[in-house]
LOPA-829184 format. One record per residue: residue number from 1; residue in three letters; y, x, z of N, C-alpha, C in turn. Coordinates in nm, 3 decimals, padded with zeros to 5 digits, always signed. Example, Ala and Ser with C-alpha at 12.3 -4.5 7.8 and 13.67 -1.06 7.14 Angstrom:
2
{1; 'ALA'; {-00.569; +01.319; +00.780}; {-00.450; +01.230; +00.780}; {-00.330; +01.320; +00.780}};
{2; 'SER'; {-00.225; +01.285; +00.708}; {-00.106; +01.367; +00.714}; {+00.003; +01.290; +00.787}};
END
This chain:
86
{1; 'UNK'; {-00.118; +00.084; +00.000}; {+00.000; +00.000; +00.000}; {+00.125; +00.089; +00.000}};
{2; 'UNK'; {+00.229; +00.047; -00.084}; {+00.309; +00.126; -00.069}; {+00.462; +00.104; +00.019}};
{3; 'UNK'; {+00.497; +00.242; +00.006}; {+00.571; +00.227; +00.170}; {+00.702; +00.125; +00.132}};
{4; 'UNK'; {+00.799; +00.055; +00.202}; {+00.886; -00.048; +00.170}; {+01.017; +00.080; +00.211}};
{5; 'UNK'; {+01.091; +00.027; +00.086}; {+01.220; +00.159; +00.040}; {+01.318; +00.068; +00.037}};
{6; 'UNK'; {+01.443; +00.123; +00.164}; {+01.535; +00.095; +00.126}; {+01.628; +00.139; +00.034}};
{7; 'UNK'; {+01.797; +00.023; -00.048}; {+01.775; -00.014; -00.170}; {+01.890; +00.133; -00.213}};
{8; 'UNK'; {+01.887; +00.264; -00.242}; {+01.929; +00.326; -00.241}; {+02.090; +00.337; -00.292}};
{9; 'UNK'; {+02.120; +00.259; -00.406}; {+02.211; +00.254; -00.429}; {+02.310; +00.156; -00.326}};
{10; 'UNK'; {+02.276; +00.105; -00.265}; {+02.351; +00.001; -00.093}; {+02.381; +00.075; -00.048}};
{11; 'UNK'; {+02.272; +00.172; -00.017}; {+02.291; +00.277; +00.094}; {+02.387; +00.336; +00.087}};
{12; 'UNK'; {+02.458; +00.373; -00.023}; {+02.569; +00.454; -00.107}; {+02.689; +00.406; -00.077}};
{13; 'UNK'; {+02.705; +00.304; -00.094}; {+02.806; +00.177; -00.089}; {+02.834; +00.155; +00.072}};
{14; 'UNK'; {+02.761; +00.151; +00.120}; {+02.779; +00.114; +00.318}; {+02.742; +00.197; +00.369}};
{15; 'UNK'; {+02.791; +00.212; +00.531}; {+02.785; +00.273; +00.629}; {+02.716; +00.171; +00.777}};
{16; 'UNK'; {+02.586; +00.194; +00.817}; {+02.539; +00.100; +00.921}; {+02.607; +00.173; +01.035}};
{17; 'UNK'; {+02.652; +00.063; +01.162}; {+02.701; +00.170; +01.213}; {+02.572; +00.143; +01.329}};
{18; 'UNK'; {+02.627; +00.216; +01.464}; {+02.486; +00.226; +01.564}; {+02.420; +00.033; +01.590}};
{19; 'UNK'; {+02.571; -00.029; +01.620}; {+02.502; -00.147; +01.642}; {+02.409; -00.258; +01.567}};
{20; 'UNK'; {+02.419; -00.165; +01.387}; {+02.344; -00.240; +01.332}; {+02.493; -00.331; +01.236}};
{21; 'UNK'; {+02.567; -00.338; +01.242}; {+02.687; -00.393; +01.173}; {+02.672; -00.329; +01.013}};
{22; 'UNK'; {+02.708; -00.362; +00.936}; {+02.767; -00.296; +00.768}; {+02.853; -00.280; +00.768}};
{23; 'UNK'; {+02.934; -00.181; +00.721}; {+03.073; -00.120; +00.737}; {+03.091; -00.101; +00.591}};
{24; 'UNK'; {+03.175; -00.135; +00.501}; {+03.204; -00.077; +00.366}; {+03.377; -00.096; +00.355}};
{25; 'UNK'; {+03.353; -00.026; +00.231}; {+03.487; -00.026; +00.162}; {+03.529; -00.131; +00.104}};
{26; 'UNK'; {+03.668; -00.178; +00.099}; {+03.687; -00.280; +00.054}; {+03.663; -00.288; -00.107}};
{27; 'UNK'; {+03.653; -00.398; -00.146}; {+03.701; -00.397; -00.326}; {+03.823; -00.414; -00.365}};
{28; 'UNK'; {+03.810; -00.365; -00.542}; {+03.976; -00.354; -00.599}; {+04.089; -00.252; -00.531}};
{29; 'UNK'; {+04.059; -00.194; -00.488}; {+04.070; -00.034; -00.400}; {+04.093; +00.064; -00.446}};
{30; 'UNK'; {+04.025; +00.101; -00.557}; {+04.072; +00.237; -00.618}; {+04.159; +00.264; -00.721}};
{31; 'UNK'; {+04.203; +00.200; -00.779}; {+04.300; +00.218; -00.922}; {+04.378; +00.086; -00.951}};
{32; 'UNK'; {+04.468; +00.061; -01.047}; {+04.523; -00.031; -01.077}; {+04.638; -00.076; -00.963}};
{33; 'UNK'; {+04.712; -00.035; -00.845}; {+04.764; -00.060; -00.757}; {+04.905; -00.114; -00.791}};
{34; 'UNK'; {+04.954; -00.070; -00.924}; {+05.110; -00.101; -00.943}; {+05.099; -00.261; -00.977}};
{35; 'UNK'; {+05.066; -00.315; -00.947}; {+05.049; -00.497; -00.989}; {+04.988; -00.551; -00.838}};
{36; 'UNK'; {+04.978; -00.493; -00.748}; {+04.962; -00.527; -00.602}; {+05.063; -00.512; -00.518}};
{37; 'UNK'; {+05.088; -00.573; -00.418}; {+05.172; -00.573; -00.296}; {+05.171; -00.462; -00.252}};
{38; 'UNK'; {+05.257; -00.390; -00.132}; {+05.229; -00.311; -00.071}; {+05.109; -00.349; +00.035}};
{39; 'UNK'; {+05.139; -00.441; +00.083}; {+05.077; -00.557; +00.179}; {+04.956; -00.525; +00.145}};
{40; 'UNK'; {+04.902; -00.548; +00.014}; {+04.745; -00.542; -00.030}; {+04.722; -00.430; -00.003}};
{41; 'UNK'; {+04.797; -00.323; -00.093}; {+04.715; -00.189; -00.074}; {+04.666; -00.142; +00.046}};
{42; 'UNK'; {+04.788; -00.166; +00.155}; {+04.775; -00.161; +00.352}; {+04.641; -00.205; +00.371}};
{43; 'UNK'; {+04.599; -00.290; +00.289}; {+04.497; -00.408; +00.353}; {+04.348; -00.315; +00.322}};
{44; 'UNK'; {+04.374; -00.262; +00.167}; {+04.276; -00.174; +00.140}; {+04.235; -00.041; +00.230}};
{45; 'UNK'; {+04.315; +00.036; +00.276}; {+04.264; +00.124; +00.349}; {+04.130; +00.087; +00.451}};
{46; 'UNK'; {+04.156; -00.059; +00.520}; {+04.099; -00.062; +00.645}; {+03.897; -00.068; +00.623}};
{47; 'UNK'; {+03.826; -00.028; +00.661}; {+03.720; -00.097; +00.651}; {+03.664; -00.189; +00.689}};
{48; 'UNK'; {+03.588; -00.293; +00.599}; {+03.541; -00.383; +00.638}; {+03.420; -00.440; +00.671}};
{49; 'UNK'; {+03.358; -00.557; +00.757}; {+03.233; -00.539; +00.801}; {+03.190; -00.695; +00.708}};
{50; 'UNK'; {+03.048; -00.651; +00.708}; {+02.999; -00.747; +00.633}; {+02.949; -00.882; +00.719}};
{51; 'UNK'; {+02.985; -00.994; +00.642}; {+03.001; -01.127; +00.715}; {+02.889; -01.193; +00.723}};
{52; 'UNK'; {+02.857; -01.292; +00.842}; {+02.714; -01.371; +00.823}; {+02.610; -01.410; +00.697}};
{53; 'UNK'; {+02.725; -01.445; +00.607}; {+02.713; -01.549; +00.525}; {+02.611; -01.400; +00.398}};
{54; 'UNK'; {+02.683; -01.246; +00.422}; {+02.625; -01.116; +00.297}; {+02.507; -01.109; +00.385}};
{55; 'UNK'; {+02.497; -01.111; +00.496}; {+02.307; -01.065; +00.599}; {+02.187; -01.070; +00.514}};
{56; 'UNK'; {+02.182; -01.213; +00.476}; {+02.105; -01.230; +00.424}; {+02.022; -01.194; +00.307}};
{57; 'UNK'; {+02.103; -01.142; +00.267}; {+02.015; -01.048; +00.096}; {+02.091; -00.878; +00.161}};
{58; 'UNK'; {+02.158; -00.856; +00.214}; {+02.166; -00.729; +00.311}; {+02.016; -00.682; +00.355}};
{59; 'UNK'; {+01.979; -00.755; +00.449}; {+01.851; -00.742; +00.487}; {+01.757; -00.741; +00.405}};
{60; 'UNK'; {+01.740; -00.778; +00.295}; {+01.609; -00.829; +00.183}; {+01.630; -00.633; +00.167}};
{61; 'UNK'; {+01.765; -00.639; +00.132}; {+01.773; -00.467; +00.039}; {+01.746; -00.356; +00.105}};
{62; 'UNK'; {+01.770; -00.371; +00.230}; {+01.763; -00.279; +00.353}; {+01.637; -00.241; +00.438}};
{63; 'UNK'; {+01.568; -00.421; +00.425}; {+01.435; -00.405; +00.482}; {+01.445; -00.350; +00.645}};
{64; 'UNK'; {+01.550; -00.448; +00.705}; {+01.575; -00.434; +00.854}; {+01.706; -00.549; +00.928}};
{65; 'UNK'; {+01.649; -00.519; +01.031}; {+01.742; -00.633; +01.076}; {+01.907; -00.570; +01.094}};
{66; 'UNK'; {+01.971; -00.668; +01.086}; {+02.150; -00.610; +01.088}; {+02.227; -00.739; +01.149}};
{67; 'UNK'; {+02.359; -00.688; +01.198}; {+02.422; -00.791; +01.270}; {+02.558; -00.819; +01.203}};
{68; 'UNK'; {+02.612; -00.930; +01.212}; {+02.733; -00.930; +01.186}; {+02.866; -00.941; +01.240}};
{69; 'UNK'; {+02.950; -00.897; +01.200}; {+03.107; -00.893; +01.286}; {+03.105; -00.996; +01.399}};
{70; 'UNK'; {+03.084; -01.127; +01.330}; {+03.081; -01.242; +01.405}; {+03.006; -01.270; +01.527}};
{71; 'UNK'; {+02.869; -01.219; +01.501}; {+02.780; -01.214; +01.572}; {+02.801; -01.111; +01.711}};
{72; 'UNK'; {+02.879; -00.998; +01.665}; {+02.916; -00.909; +01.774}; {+02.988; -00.925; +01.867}};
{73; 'UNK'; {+03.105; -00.991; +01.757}; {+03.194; -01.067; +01.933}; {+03.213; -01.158; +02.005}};
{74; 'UNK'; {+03.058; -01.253; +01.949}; {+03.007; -01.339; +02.030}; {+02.970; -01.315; +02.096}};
{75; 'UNK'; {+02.881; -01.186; +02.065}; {+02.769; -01.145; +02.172}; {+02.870; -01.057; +02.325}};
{76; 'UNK'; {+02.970; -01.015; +02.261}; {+03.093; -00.929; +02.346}; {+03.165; -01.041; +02.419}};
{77; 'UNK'; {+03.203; -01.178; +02.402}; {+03.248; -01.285; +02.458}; {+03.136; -01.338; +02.570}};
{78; 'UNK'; {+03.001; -01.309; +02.536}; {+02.931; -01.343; +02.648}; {+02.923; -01.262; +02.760}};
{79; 'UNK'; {+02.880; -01.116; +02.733}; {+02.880; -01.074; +02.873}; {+03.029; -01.023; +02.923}};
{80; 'UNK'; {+03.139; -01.037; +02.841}; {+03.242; -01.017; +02.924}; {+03.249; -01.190; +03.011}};
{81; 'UNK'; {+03.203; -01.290; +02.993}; {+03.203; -01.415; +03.088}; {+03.126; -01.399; +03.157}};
{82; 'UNK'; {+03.026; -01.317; +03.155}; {+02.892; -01.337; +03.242}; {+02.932; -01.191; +03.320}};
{83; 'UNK'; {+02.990; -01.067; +03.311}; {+03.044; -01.040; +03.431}; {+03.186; -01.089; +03.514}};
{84; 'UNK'; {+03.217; -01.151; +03.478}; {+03.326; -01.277; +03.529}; {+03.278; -01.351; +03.616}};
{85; 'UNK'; {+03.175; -01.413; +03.589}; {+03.062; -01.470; +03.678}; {+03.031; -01.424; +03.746}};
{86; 'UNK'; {+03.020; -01.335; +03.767}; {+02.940; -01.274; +03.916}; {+03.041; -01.212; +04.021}};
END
């Protein structure tokens, strides 16, 4: 049986970080800037994390589990209440 490969060219494209999140570059980013805002270009620098809704074929390509932005600072909204709680 052969071994299950993640999808190399993804790999290229993103950065997982420790928690399991996707980190990439934005699109429309590299060239063409004189027909954009300043506003936009600002916007381009930042990196961005991939949303619930990309997981799903993320994971098919990756062949592992991953989390999303959303998911993180839910999960960060809980135990900052749950040491509140105590």
């Amino acid at each position: 049986m052969p071994k299950q490969k993640s999808h190399r060219g993804l790999l290229k494209r993103i950065k997982l970080t420790k928690t399991g999140k996707v980190r990439f570059k934005a699109p429309n980013s590299r060239h063409i800037k004189s027909n954009k805002t300043g506003e936009q270009v600002q916007s381009y620098r930042k990196s961005r994390y991939a949303r619930s809704g990309d997981l799903r074929y993320l994971k098919k390509l990756l062949n592992r589990g991953l989390r999303s932005e959303e998911r993180s600072v839910a999960d960060e909204k809980a135990r900052e209440a749950a040491k509140a709680a105590k």
